[in-house]
N, C-alpha and C positions, 0 to 999 in steps of 0.2 A: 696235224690238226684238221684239215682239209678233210683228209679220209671219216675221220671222225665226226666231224660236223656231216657229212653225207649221209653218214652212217645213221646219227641220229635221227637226221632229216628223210630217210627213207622208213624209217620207225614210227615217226610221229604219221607220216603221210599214211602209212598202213592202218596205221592205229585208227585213225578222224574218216579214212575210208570206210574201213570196219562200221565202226560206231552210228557215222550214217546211212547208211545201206542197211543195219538193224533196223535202225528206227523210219527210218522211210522208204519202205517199201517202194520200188520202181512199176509194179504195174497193178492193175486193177484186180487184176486175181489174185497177188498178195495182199492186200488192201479190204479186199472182202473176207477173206480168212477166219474164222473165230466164230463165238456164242455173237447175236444179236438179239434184243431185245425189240418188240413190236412197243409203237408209244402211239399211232396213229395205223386203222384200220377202215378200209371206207369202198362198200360193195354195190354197181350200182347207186351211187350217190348215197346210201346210206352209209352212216359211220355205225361199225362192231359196237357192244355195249363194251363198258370198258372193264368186266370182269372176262372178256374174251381175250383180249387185247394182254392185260396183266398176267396171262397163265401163259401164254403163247414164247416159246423160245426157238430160236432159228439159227442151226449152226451150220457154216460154211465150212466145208474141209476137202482139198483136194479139188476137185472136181465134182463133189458131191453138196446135196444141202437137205439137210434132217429136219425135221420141222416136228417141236413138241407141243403138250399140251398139256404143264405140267412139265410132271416128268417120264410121263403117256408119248412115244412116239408113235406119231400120226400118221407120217408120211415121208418120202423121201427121193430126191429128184435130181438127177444129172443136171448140171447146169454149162451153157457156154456164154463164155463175154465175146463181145464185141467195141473194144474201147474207142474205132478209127471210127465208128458211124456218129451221127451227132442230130438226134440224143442215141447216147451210147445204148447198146442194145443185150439183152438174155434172154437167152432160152432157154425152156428147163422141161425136161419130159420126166415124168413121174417114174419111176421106177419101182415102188411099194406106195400101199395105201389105197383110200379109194377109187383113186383117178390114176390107176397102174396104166399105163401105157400112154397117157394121155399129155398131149406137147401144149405147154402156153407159150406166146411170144410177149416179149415186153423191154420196157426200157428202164436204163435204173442210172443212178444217180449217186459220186460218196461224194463227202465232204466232211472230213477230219473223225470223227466219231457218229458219222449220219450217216444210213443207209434207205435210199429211196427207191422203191418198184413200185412198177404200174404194166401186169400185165392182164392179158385176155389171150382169147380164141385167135382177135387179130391184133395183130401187134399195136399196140398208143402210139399217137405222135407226139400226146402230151403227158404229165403227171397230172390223172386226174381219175376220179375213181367213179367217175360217171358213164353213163352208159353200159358199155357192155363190160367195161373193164375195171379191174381192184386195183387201190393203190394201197400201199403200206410204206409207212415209216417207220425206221428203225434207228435205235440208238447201240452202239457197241454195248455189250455186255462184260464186267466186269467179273463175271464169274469165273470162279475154276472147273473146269469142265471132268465130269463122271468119267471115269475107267470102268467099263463094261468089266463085270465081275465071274 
């Protein structure tokens, strides 16, 4: 009976380990992962019109992040996290598109289905999309994401 209740008890532990570690991703670069949708845009203290903002999808993968327009890819940009700095930090140097070579620094932000950046030239200390730097908001996307055909 001993053996047996172990036995189970090594099963359930595997199991609820499993199942959590699906759903809650351990670091930020699993956690940013997927389609994002933009829901706030704001350039130099101007806010996007919100037919920019509505077509706008942004997908993290790998180490990589796609950025559509539509369904028009516009651009696309190596990204690296910095989770230990505070406010946490990215970098992203353009790899395609029109700012092909070009590095922003910035800082960003999750919170459960929210994704927040704020970068420029020089890196923000704040989320703020004034001055010389853009901030965006983003909410997960629930999409299914396109198979290149």
């Amino acid at each position: 009976m001993t053996l047996f209740r172990s036995a189970v008890g090594g099963i359930v532990v595997m199991t609820v380990a499993t199942v959590f570690s699906a759903d809650n991703p351990k670091t930020d670069r699993d956690r940013i992962q997927g389609s994002w949708k933009g829901v706030k845009l704001e350039v130099q203290g101007k806010a996007a019109p919100a037919e920019v903002i509505e077509k706008g999808k942004y997908v993290f993968k790998d180490k990589k992040l796609t950025m559509f327009d539509g369904d028009k890819n516009v651009g696309e940009s190596e990204f690296t996290l910095d989770p230990d700095k505070n406010p946490k930090t990215i970098d992203l140097v353009a790899t395609q598109g029109p700012g092909k070579g070009r590095k922003m620094l910035g800082i960003y932000r999750i919170d459960d289905d929210s994704l927040t950046l704020c970068v420029g030239e020089k890196r923000p200390t704040e989320f703020s999309g004034a001055g010389q730097a853009g901030l965006v908001q983003f909410k997960r996307s629930k999409e299914v994401e396109k198979k290149p055909e």
